[in-house]
C-alpha positions in Angstrom: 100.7 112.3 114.3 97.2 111.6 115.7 95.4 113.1 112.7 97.4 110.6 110.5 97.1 107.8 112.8 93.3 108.5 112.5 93.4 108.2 109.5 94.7 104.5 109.1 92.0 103.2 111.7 89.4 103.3 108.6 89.8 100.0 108.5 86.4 98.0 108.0 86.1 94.2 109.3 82.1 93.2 108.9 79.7 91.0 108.7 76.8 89.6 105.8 75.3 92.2 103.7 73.5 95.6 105.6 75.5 94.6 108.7 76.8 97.0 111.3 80.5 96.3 112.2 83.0 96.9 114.9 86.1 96.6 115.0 89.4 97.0 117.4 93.0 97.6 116.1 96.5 98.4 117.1 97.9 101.2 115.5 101.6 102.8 115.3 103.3 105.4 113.5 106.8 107.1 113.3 108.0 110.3 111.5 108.6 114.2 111.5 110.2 113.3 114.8 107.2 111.8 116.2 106.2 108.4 117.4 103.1 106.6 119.1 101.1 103.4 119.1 97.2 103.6 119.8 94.2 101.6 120.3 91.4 101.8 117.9 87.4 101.3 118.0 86.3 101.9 114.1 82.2 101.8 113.7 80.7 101.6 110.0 77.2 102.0 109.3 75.7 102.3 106.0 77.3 105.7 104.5 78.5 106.4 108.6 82.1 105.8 110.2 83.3 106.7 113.7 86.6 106.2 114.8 87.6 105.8 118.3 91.5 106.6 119.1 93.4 106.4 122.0 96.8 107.7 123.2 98.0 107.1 126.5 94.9 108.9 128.2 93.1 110.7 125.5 90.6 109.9 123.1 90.1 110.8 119.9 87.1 110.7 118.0 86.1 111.9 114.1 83.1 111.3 112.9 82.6 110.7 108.9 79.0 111.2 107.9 79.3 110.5 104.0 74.9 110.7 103.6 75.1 114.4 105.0 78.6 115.8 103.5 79.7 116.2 107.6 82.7 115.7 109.3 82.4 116.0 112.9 86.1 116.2 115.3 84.7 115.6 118.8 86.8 117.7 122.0 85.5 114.9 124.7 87.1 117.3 126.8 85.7 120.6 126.3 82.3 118.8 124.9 82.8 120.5 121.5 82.7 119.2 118.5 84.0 121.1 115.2 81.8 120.6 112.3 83.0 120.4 108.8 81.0 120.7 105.4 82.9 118.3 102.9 81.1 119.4 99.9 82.8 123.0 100.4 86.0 121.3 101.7 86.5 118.8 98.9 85.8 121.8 96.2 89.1 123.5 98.0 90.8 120.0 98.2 90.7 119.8 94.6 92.8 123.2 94.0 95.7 122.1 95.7 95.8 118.2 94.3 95.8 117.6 90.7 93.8 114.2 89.9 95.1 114.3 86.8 98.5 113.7 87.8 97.7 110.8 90.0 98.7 107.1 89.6 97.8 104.0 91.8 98.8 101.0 91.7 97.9 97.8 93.7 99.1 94.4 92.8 99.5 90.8 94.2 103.0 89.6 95.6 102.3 85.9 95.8 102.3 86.3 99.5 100.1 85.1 102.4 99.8 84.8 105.8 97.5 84.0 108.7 95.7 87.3 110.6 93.3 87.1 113.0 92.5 83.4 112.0 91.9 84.5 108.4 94.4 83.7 105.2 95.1 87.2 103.9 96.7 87.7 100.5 99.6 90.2 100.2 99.3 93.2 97.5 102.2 95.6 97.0 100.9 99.1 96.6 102.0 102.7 95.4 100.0 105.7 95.0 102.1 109.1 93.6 99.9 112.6 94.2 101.1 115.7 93.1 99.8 119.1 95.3 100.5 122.7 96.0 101.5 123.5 99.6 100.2 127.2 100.4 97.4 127.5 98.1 97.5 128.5 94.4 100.8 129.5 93.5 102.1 128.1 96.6 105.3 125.3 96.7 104.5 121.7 94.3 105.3 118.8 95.7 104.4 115.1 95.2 103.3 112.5 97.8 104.5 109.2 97.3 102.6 106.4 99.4 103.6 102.9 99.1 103.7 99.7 101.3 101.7 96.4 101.9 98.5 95.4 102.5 97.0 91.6 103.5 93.7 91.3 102.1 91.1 88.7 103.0 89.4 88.0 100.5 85.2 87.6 100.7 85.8 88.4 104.6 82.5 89.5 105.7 82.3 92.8 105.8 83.4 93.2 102.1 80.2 94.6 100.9 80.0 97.4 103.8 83.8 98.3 103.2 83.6 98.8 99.6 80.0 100.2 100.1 81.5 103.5 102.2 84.0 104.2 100.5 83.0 103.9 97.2 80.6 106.5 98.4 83.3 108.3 100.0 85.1 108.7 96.9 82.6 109.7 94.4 82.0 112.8 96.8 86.0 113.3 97.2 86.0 112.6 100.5 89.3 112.7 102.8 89.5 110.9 106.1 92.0 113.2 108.2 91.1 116.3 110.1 90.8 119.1 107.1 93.4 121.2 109.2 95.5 118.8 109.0 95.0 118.3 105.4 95.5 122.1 104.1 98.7 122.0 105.2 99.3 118.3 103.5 96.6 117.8 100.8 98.4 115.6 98.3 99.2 113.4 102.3 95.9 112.7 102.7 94.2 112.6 98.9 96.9 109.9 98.6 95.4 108.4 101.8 91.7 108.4 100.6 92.8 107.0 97.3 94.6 104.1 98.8 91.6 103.2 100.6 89.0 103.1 97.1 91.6 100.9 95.8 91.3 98.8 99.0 87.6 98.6 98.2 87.8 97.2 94.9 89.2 94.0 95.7 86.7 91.9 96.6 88.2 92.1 100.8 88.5 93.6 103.6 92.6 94.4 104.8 93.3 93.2 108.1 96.9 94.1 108.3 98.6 97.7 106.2 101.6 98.8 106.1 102.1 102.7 104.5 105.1 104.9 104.0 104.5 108.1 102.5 107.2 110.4 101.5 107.2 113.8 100.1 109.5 114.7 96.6 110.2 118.3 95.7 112.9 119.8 93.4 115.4 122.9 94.5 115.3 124.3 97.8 111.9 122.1 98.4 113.5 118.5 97.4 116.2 119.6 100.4 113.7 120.3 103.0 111.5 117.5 102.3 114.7 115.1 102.3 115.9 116.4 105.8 112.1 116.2 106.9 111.7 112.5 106.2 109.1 110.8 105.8 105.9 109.0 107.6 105.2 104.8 108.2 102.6 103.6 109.9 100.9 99.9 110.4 97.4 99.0 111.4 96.8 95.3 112.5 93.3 94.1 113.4 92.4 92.5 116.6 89.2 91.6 117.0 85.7 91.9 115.1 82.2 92.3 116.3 79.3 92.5 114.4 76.3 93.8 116.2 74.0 96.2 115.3 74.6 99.8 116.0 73.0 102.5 117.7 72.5 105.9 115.5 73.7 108.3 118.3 77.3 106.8 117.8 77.6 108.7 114.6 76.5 112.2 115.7 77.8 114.5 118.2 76.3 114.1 122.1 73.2 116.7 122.5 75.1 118.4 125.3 78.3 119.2 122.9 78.3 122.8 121.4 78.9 122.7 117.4 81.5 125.1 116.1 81.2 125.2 112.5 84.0 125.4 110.7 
């Protein structure tokens, strides 16, 4: 659950052009018998994003560093910090999720409402991934993601959102943990797409709403029916737009690097 709340927070709320932004959200999510709400610190910088999430007590934090193909999953506790190589990880992504096979789709409702003092616009979304579960040969199955997002149109912050993950997405870039992500790749492919369709129009979402559900036919249809399925929201709270330091967006000198 904390893996996919993470990867809602990368939300982006900014400010003019070459701007550092910060932003605080709510975040909750139910499913696979699971539920939780946390609070969210997201940082974007250039081609940088660190995400701050906290649980009750603990703290979360995943660093995406987009220039440098690293992902870095801090352990505040154990002052560790797992570092992955998302050149090499997207090159395996792409064996379990067919591109070919996948469909977006993102289009206006004719809805609005007020968020955060902005007038967002509501767009009706559905993205459909088909993977393999167990590596090549392993179990198809196809991710179906849909819901609502409220876009704010020319928010500031729209050219840093759309910068990152347009950047993101030309290098195939996911943003969930990649252990998470072996065992659910078409989960969060269909996440990262969602988010380069965010980025192409012309805002910045302040409010999402996501349900993804996994379809399989046989013996794998059954499972995934009695498994259910995920839903999570993120709802921005506040925005600040100061300039940011570079040492948020690597690990602490003191942490020892595993590489993974």
């Amino acid at each position: 659950m904390r893996t996919m709340l993470t990867a809602v927070l990368a939300f982006a709320i900014g400010a003019p052009a070459h701007a550092d932004v910060t932003i605080n959200a709510t975040n909750t999510g139910k499913g696979l018998g699971m539920s939780g709400t946390t609070t969210s610190t997201t940082y974007i910088k250039g081609l940088k994003m660190r995400v701050d999430n906290v649980m009750s007590k603990r703290t979360d934090t995943t660093i995406f560093d987009v220039e440098n193909q690293k992902m870095y999953v801090l352990d505040t506790k154990k002052k560790e910090a797992d570092v992955w190589d998302m050149g090499a990880f997207s090159e395996e992504l792409s064996q379990a999720v067919s591109i070919e096979g996948m469909r977006s789709s993102i289009k206006p409702n004719g809805q609005t409402k007020s968020i955060a003092g902005q007038n967002a616009e509501g767009y009706d979304m559905e993205i459909v991934v088909p993977a393999t579960v167990g590596g090549a040969g392993g179990m198809t199955v196809t991710m179906v993601l849909s819901g609502v997002t409220w876009i704010v149109k020319g928010a500031p912050g729209t050219e840093e959102f759309a910068t990152f993950y347009k950047g993101a997405a030309e290098k195939g870039w996911i943003f969930s943990d990649p252990r998470a992500a072996r065992g659910s790749p078409g989960q969060a492919k269909a996440m990262a797409e969602m988010y380069e369709e965010f980025a192409k129009l012309g805002g910045v979402p302040y409010e999402s709403q996501q349900d993804i559900k996994a379809q399989g036919e046989g013996m794998m249809g059954g499972l995934m029916a009695r498994m259910g399925g995920m839903s999570m929201t993120s709802t921005t709270q506040s925005v600040e737009t100061a300039p940011l330091s570079d040492d948020l967006f690597q690990p602490p000198a003191d942490y020892k690097l595993k590489q993974q």
